[in-house]
C-alpha positions as CSV (number, residue, x, y, z in Angstrom):
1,X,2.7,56.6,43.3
2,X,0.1,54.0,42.1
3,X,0.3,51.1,44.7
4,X,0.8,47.8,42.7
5,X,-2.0,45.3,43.4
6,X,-1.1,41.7,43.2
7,X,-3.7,38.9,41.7
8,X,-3.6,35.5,43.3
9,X,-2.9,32.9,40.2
10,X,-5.7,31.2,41.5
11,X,-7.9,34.1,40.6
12,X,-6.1,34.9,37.3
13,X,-7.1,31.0,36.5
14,X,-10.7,31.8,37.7
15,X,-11.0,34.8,35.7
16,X,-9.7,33.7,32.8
17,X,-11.6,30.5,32.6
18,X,-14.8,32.3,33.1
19,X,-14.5,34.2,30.3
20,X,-13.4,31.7,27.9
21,X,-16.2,29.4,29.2
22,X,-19.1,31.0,26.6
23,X,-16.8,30.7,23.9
24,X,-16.2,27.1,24.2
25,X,-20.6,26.6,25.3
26,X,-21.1,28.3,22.3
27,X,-18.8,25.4,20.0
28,X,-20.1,23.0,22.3
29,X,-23.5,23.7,21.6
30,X,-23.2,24.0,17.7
31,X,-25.2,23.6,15.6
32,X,-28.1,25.6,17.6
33,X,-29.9,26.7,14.1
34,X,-30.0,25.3,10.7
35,X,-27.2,25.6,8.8
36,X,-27.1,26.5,5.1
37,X,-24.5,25.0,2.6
38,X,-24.4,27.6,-0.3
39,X,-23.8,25.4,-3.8
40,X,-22.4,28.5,-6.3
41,X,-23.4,26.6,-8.9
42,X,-26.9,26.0,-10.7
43,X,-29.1,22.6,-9.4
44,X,-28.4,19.3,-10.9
45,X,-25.0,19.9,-10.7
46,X,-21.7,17.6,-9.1
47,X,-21.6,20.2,-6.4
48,X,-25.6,20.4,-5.9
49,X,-26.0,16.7,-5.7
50,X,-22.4,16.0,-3.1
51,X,-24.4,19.0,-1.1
52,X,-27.6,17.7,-0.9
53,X,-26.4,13.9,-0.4
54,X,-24.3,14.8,2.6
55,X,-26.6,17.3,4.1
56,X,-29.4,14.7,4.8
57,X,-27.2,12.8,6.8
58,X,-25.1,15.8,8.4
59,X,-29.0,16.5,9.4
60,X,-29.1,13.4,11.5
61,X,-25.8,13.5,12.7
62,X,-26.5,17.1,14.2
63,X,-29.9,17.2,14.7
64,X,-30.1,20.3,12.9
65,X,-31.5,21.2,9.0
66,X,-28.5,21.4,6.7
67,X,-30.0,23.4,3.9
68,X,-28.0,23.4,0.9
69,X,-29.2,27.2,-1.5
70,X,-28.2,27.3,-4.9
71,X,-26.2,30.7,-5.8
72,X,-24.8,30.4,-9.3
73,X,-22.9,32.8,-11.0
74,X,-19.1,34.2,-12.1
75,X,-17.5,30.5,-12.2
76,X,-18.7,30.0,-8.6
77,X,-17.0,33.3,-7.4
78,X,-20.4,34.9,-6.3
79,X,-21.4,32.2,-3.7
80,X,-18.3,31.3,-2.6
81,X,-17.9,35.2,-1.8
82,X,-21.1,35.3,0.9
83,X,-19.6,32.6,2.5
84,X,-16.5,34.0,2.9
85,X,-17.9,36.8,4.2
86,X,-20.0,35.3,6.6
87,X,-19.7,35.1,10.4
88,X,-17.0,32.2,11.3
89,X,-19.8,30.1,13.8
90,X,-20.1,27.1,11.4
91,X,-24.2,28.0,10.3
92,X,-22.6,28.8,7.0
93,X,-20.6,26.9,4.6
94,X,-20.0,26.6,1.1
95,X,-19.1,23.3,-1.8
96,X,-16.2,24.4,-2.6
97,X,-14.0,23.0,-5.6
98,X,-11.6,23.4,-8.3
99,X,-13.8,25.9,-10.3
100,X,-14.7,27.9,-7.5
101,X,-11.9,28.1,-5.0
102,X,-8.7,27.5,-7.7
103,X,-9.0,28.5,-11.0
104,X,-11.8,30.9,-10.6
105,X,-9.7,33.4,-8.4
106,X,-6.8,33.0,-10.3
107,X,-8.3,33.7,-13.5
108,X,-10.3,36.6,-12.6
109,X,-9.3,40.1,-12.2
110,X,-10.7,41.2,-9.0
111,X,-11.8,38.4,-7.3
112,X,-13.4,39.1,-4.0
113,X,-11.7,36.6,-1.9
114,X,-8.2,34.6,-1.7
115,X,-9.3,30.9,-1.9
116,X,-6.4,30.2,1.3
117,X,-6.7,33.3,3.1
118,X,-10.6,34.0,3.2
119,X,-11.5,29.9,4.1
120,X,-11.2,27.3,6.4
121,X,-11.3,23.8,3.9
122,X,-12.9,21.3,6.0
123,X,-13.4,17.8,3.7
124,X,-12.7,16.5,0.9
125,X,-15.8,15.1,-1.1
126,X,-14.4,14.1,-4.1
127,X,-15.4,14.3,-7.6
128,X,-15.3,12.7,-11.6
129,X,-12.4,12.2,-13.5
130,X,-11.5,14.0,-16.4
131,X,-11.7,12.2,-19.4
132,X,-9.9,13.3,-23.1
133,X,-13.0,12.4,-25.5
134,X,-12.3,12.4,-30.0
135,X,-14.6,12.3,-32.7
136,X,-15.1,9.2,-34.5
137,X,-14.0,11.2,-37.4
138,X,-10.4,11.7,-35.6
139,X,-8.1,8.6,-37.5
140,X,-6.9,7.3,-33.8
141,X,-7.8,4.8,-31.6
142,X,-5.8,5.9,-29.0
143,X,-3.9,8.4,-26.9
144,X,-0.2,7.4,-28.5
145,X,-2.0,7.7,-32.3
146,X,-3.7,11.2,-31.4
147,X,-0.1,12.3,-30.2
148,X,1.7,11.4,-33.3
149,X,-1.1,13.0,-35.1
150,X,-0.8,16.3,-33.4
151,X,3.6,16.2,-33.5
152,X,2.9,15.3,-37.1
153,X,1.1,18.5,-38.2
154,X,-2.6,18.0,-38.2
155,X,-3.9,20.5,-35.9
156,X,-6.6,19.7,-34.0
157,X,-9.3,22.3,-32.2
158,X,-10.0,21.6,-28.6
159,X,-13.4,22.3,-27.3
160,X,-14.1,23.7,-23.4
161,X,-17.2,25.0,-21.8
162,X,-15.1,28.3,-21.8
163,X,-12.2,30.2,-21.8
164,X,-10.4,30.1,-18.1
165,X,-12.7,26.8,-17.2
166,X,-11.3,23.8,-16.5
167,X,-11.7,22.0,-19.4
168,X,-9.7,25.0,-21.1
169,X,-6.3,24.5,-19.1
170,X,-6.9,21.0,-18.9
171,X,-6.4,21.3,-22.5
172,X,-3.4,23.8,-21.8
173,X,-2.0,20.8,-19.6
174,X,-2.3,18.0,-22.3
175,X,-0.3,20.3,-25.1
176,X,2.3,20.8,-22.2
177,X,3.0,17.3,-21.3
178,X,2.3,16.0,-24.7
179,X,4.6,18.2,-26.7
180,X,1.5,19.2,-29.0
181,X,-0.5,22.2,-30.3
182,X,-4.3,22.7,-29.8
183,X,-6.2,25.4,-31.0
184,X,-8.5,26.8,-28.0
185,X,-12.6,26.6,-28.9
186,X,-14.4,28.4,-26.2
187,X,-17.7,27.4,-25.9
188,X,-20.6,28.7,-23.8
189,X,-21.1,25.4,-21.5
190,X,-19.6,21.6,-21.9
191,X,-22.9,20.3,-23.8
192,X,-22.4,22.6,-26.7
193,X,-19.2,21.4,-27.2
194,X,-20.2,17.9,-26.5
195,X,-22.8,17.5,-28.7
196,X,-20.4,18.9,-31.8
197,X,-17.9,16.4,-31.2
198,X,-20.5,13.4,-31.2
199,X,-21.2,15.3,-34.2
200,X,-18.2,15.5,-35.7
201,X,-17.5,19.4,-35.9
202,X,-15.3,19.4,-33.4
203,X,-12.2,17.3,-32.9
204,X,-11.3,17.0,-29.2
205,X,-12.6,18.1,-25.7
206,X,-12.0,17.3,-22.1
207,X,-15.0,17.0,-20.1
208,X,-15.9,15.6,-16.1
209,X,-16.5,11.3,-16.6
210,X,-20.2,12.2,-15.8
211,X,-21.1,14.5,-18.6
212,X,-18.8,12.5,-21.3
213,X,-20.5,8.7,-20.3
214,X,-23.4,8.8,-22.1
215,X,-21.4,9.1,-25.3
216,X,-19.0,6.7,-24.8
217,X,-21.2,4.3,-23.8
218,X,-23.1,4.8,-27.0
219,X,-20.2,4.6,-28.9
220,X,-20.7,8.4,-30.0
221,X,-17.6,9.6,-29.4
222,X,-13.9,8.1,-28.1
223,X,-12.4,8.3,-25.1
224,X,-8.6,8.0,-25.1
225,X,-7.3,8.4,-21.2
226,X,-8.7,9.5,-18.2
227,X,-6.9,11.8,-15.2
228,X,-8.3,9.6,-12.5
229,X,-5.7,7.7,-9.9
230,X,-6.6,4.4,-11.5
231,X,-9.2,3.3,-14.4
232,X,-12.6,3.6,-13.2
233,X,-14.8,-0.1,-13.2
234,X,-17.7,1.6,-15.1
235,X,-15.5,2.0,-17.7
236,X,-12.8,-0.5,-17.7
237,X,-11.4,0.0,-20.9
238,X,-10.7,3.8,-20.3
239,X,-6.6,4.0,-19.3
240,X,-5.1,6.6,-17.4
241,X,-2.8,9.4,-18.5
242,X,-0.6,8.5,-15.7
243,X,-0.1,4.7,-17.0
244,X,0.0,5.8,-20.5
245,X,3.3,7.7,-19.8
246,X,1.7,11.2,-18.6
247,X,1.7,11.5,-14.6
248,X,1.5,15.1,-14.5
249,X,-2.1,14.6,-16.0
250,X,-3.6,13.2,-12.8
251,X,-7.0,14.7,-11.3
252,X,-10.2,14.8,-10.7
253,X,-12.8,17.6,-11.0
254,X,-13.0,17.6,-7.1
255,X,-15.5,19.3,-4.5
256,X,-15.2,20.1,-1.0
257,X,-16.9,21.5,2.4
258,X,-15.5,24.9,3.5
259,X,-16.5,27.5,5.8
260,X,-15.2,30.9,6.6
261,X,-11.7,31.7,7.6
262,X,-11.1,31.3,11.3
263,X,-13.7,28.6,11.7
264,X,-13.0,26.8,15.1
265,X,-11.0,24.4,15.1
266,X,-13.3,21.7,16.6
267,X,-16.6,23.0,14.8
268,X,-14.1,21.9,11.1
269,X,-12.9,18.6,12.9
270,X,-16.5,17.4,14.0
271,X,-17.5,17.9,10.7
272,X,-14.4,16.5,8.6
273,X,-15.5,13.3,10.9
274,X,-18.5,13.5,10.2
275,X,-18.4,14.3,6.8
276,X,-15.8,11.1,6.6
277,X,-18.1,9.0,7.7
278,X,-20.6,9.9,5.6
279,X,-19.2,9.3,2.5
280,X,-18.0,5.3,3.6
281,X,-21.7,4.5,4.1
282,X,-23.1,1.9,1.0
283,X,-25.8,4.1,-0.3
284,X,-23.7,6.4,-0.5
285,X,-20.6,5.1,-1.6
286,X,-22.9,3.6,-4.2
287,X,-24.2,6.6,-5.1
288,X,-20.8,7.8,-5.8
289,X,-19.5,5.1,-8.0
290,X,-22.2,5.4,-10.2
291,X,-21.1,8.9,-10.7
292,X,-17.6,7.7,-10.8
293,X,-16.8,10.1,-7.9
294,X,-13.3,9.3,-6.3
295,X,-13.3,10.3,-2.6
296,X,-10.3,10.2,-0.2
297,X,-10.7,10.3,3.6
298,X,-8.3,13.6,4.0
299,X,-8.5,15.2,7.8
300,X,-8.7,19.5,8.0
301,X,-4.9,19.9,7.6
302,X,-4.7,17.4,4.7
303,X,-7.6,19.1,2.8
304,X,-5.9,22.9,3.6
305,X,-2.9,21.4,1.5
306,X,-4.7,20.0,-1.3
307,X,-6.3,22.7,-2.1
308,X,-3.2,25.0,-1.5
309,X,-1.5,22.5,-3.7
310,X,-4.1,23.0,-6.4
311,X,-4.1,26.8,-6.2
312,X,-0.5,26.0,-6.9
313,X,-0.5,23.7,-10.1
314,X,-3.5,25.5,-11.8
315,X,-2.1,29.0,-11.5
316,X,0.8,27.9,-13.2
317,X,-1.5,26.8,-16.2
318,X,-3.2,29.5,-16.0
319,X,-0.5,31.9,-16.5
320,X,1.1,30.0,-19.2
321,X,-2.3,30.5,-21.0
322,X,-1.9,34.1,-20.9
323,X,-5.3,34.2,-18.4
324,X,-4.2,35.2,-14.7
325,X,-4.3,38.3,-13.4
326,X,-1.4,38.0,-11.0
């Protein structure tokens, strides 16, 4: 018979201690390298500039290089992927957002990650309103006129930069709430369709505040509502959906920080902080509002159900456009 050998709890406590003790060095001494912020979309982007404006100070904050490395491609899907499959020590991380982490992987038909399962969503940065844009051809001057337009049997076509983007259910989402029909133009990239409705080929679009402003301010084109919380002061003029009647249509085209799943805890909390932070300081914030960029100071578990949220709301759209694959 095997004798039974009894540990001291003092030991036990010892032991155990010991060998969680390079585990929690290793998080206390993060970062101990650069650490590279993967932007899936091309430069000169929303999510290439948030990355590169937040990195320089991260930099400081940390005492490391934050080096943010464009990998476009697939709506986002492809540089979103190598972060989720990266190691989970907080030297990789990824601008995440609504193309990327919501309507991307609900759209596509194998995607190689689950936008809840595969990451840990550290901080909200923010991003443009949406705004609903016609051509001055179009016989309204505003939302309510548009609507009675549409229920009275003019059809309208509705440009997007492309089937299953954004601007696509965003269009889904206005014929929902509005009781309306559009007619789905897919176009390859927002400034295509852009340009043909300052040009009067093409009725209506939806497209981020940021790409839309140069039109409107040059009286090119006419903006009818925006999705933002409350009217933005660039553009004072500009009501919201949800004050015109429509609260359903509230939103933003919004970016984020995110990191692998299983991230530690207090490597995501130092940076939500930090990150926080960040975005309250004046060149930044007025940075920011000249992009029109809403932010909101939301901590780890507030982001998580945003963007669960999200998942949520634009999957439903998504499948009553006939585009999600499950």
């Amino acid at each position: 018979m095997t004798p039974r050998v009894t540990i001291p709890r003092r030991a036990l406590l010892v032991g155990s201690t010991l060998l969680a003790a390079p585990a929690v060095r290793a998080q206390a001494a993060w970062p101990d390298r650069p650490v590279r912020i993967i932007a899936p979309f091309a430069p000169g982007g929303t999510a290439d500039t948030l990355g590169r404006l937040i990195a320089q100070d991260l930099q400081q904050s940390f005492g490391q290089p934050f080096v943010v490395e464009n990998r476009p491609g697939a709506g986002g899907l492809i540089g979103s992927a190598m972060v989720a499959r990266a190691a989970p020590d907080g030297h990789s991380l990824v601008i995440s957002g609504i193309a990327s982490h919501v309507i991307a992987p609900a759209t596509a038909a194998n995607p190689e990650f689950h936008p809840l399962r595969d990451f840990t969503h550290v901080a909200f940065l923010g991003g443009p309103p949406t705004v609903l844009i016609i051509a001055n051809s179009v016989p309204a001057q505003n939302l309510q006129q548009f609507i009675a337009l549409a229920r009275g049997g003019q059809r309208f076509a509705f440009g997007s930069p492309g089937a299953g983007t954004h601007g696509h259910l965003f269009g889904v989402a206005i014929a929902q709430a509005a009781g309306i029909e559009l007619e789905h133009v897919p176009y390859r990239g927002g400034a295509n369709a852009l340009a043909d409705i300052m040009g009067g080929s093409l009725p209506v679009g939806s497209f981020a505040l940021t790409s839309a402003a140069p039109g409107i301010r040059g009286g090119r084109v006419r903006a009818l509502a925006l999705t933002g919380a409350r009217r933005v002061a660039a553009f004072p003029d500009i009501p919201t959906f949800a004050e015109l009647g429509y609260p359903a249509l509230t939103g933003q085209t919004w970016f984020g920080l995110s990191g692998p799943a299983n991230l530690p805890r207090a490597i995501a909390d130092r940076l939500n902080a930090e990150v926080v932070r960040i975005l309250q300081l004046p060149h930044i914030r007025e940075r920011l509002t000249a992009e029109a960029i809403e932010v909101a100071p939301l901590d780890v578990a507030g982001f998580t159900a945003f963007v669960a949220d999200e998942f949520a709301r634009w999957g439903a759209i998504a499948r009553a456009a006939g585009l999600a694959q499950g």
